[in-house]
N, C-alpha and C positions, 0 to 999 in steps of 0.2 A: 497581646496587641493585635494581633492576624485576624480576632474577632472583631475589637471593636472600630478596627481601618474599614472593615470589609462590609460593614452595615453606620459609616458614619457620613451617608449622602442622607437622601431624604427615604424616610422607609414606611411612609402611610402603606397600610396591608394594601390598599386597590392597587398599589405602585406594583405588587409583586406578583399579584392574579394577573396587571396586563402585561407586566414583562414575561411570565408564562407566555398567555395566549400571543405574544407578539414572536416570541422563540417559536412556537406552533406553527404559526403562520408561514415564518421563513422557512420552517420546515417544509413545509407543506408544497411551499414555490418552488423550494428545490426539489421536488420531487417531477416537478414538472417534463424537465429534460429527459429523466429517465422514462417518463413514460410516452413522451414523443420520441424516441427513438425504440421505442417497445412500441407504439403503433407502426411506425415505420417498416419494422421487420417484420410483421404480421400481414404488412396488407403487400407487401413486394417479395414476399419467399412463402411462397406454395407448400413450403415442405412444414411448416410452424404451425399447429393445430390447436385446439383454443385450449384443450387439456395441458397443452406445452407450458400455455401462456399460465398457467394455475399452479403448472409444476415450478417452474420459474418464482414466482412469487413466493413460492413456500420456500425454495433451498437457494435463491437468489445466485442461481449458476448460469453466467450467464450465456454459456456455449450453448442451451436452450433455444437461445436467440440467434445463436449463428454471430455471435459477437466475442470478438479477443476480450481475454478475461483483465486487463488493462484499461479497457474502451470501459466496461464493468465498475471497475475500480473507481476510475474517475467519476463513473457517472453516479455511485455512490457517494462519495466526498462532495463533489456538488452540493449533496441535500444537508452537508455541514457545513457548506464555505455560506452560504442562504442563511441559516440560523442562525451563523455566527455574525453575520452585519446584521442579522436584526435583535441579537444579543447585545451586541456592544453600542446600537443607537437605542436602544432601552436602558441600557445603565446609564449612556450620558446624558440622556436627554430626558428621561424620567426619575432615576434616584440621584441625578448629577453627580455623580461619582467618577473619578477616573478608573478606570478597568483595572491598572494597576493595583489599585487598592483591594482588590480582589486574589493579587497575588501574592503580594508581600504587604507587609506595613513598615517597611525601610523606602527611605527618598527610593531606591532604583533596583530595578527588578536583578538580582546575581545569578545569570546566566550560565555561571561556571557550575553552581551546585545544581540547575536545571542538567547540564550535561553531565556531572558527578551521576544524576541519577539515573539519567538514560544507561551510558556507560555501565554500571556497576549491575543493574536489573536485568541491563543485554547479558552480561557474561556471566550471573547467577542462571542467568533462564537458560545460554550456551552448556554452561556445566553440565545443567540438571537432564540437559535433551539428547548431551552426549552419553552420558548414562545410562537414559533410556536405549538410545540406536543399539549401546553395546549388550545390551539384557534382551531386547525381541529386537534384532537385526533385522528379521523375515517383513517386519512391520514396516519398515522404509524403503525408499528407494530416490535414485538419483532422477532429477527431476530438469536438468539445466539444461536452457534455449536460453542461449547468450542473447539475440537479442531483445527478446522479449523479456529476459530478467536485469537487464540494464534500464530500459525503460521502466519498471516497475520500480527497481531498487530508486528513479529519479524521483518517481509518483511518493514513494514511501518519504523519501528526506523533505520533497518542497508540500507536497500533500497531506498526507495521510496526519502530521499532524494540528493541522487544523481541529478535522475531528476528534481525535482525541483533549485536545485544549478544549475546544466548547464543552466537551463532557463534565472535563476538571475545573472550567470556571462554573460553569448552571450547579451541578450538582454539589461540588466541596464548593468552590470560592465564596456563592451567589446561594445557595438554600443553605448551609451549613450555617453559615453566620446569621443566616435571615431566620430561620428556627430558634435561634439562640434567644430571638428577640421577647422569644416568648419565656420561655425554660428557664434563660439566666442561667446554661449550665453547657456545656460540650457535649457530653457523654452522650444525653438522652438527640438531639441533630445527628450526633455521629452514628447513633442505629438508627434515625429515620432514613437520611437519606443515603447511608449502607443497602437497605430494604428497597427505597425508590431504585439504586442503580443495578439491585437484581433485577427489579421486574421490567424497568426500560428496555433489559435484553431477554425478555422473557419471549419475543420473537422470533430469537434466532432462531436458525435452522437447526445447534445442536442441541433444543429443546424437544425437540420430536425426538431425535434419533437417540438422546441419552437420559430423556425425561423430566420435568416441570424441577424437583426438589434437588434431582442430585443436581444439574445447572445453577439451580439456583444456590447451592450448598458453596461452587466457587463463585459463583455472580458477586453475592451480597458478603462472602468470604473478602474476594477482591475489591469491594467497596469500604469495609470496614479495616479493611490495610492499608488503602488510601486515603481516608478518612484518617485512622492513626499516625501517619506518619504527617499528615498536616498539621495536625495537632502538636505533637511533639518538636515539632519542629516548626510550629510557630507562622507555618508560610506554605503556599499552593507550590511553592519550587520545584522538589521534589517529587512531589504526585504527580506535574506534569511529564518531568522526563521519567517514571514508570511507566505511564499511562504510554507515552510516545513508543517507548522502550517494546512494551508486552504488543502494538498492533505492527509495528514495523517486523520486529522478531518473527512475527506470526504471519505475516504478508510476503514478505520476501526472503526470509531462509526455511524456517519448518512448518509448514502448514497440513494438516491432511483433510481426506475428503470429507465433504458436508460440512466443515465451518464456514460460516458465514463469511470467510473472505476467500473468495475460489481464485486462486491463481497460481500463475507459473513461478511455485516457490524454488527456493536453489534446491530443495527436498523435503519431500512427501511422505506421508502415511497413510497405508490404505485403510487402517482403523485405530483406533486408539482405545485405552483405556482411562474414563474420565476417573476413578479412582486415585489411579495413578500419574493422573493432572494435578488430579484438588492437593495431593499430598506433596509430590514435589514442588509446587506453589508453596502450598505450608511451610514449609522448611526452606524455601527460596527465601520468604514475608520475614520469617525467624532472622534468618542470616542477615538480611538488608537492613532490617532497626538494629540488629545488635552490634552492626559495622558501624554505621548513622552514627549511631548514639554515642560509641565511641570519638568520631571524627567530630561531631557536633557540639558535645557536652550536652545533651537533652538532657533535661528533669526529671525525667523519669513519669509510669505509667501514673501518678499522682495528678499529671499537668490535666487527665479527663475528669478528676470528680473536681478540680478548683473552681471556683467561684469566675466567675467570667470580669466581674469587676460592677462598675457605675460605667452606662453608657448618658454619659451626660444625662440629656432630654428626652433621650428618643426610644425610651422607652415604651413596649407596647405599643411598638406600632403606630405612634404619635407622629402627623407630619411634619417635622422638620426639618428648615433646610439651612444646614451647616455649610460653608465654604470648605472646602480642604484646603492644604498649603499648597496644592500643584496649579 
C-alpha cells in the first residue's frame, strides 16, 4: 500500500522533472547564506587566502573560515530547511498530495516506530563503535567542550533532522514510488535510487580521502538498507529514524577528521578504517531487519519481487488527479 499512497496525487512525468528542478532550486537558495557569510570572512580577516576559500569547499571545515564549527553546522542545514519548503509546496501544490502519504499509507504518521528506529540504530551504531574504541584505542580521543557540545547536541535533536527527512522523503518516499510507476515492480526503484543516494554523496569529503568505489561500496550499501526496510516494512517510518539516528550519532558523539560533518563531537578519531565502517554497518543493517522483522511480523525478502498491484488510472505517468481522503 506504501506504494500505491505514495504516487496516488497526480503524477503526469513533467509534475516530477519540476518538483526535481523546484528541490534544486531551494537548494540552491539555501546555499545562499552560507556563502554570504563565506564572503563576509574573506573580505574582513586578512589571514583567509583564496586557496583557504578552495580548501574549505572541498573538506567543508569550517575553522578555514575562522567560524565555530556549530555556526557551520547550521549554515549547512539551512541549504535543507530551503529544499525542504520547496519539497513539500511541490508535493502540494503540484502532485496534490499530502506529504503524509509519502510516509506511511495509515490515516496517521506512528511516531513511536519512527523513535523505535532512531533508538534501536543509535545503540546498534553505540555497540559497534564501542568495539571499535576497544580494538584501536590509540585511534580516539576525548573530544568534550561542554559548551559547545550542548549547543550542537540542541542543533542535532531540532535540526539536523530536517535534512535527513528531505533525504528520506525525495529519495525513498517521492522517487521510490514515482519509479515504480514505470517498472510496476519495487526491486528494480530500490536499486535506482540505492545508486542516486550513493552518488548524491559522491561529494563528500571522505570521497577524496578514502576514494570514489570504496564510499560509494557503503553510500549505495546504506541506501539499499533503507530502501529495504521501507519496503518491508511497508512505510518511510523507519528509514527516517535510521537516517536521523546514523547523522546525529555521527555529529555529536563519534565523528572523526575529514567527514563531512566537522564538529565538536563528545569524541573523535583521528583516522578511521573505512573497511571497518562498511563491515560493522553490514552487520549493524543484518541485526536491525532481523530485530524488525521479528517485532513487526514482515513478509519476508518476497515483499521485493511482488507485483506492486493495479494503480487505478495512473498509470504511466498519466495525469490524474484523484482526491485523497485527507
Amino acid at each position: 500500500m506504501f506504494f500505491e499512497k505514495a504516487t496516488s496525487g497526480r503524477n503526469d512525468f513533467l509534475f516530477y522533472i519540476a518538483t526535481v528542478c523546484i528541490v534544486v532550486l531551494g537548494y540552491r537558495l539555501g546555499i545562499e547564506p552560507l556563502i554570504m557569510v563565506q564572503n563576509f570572512q574573506v573580505e574582513n580577516d586578512p589571514t583567509i587566502m583564496t586557496k583557504d576559500v578552495d580548501l574549505f569547499f572541498e573538506t567543508m571545515d569550517f575553522s578555514i573560515l575562522n567560524l565555530p564549527s556549530n555556526v557551520g553546522l547550521i549554515l549547512m542545514i539551512t541549504i535543507f530547511i530551503f529544499a525542504m519548503m520547496a519539497f513539500m509546496l511541490a508535493i502540494k501544490y503540484l502532485h496534490k498530495l499530502p506529504l503524509k502519504r509519502l510516509i506511511t499509507p495509515d490515516k496517521s504518521i506512528n511516531w513511536k516506530k519512527i523513535f523505535f528506529g532512531f533508538g534501536l540504530w543509535f545503540l546498534i551504531a553505540l555497540v559497534f563503535e564501542v568495539i571499535v574504541v576497544l580494538i584501536y584505542p590509540e585511534t580516539y580521543y576525548f573530544n568534550f567542550k561542554p559548551i559547545s557540545w550542548i549547543f550542537l547536541l540542541l542543533i542535532c535533536i531540532f535540526l539536523m533532522p530536517i535534512q535527513t527527512s528531505l533525504e528520506e522523503l525525495v529519495i525513498r518516499g517521492y522517487m521510490m514510488p514515482g519509479i515504480s510507476l514505470l517498472t510496476n515492480n519495487k526491486w528494480i526503484p530500490w536499486v535506482i535510487t540505492s545508486v542516486i543516494f550513493g552518488l548524491i554523496h559522491g561529494a563528500n569529503p571522505e570521497v577524496e580521502r578514502f576514494g570514489f568505489w570504496t564510499m560509494q561500496l557503503y553510500y549505495v550499501g546504506a541506501g539499499l538498507f533503507l530502501g529495504l526496510i521501507t519496503i518491508l516494512d511497508d512505510s518511510l517510518e523507519l528509514a527516517l529514524g535510521v537516517h536521523a539516528a546514523t547523522n546525529v550519532f555521527g555529529a555529536a558523539f563519534f565523528s572523526f577528521d575529514g567527514s563531512v560533518l566537522q564538529t565538536d563531537s563528545l569524541i573523535k578519531a583521528n583516522n578511521i578504517n573505512p573497511h571497518i565502517m562498511i563491515l560493522t554497518f553490514l552487520l549493524g543493517a543484518i541485526l536491525f531487519i532481523v530485530i524488525c522483522n521479528k517485532k513487526y511480523n514482515w513478509g519476508g525478502f518476497k515483499m521485493l519481487f511482488e507485483p506492486i498491484g493495479s494503480y487505478k488510472s495512473n498509470v504511466a505517468f498519466k495525469d490524474q488527479s484523484f482526491k485523497t481522503l485527507d
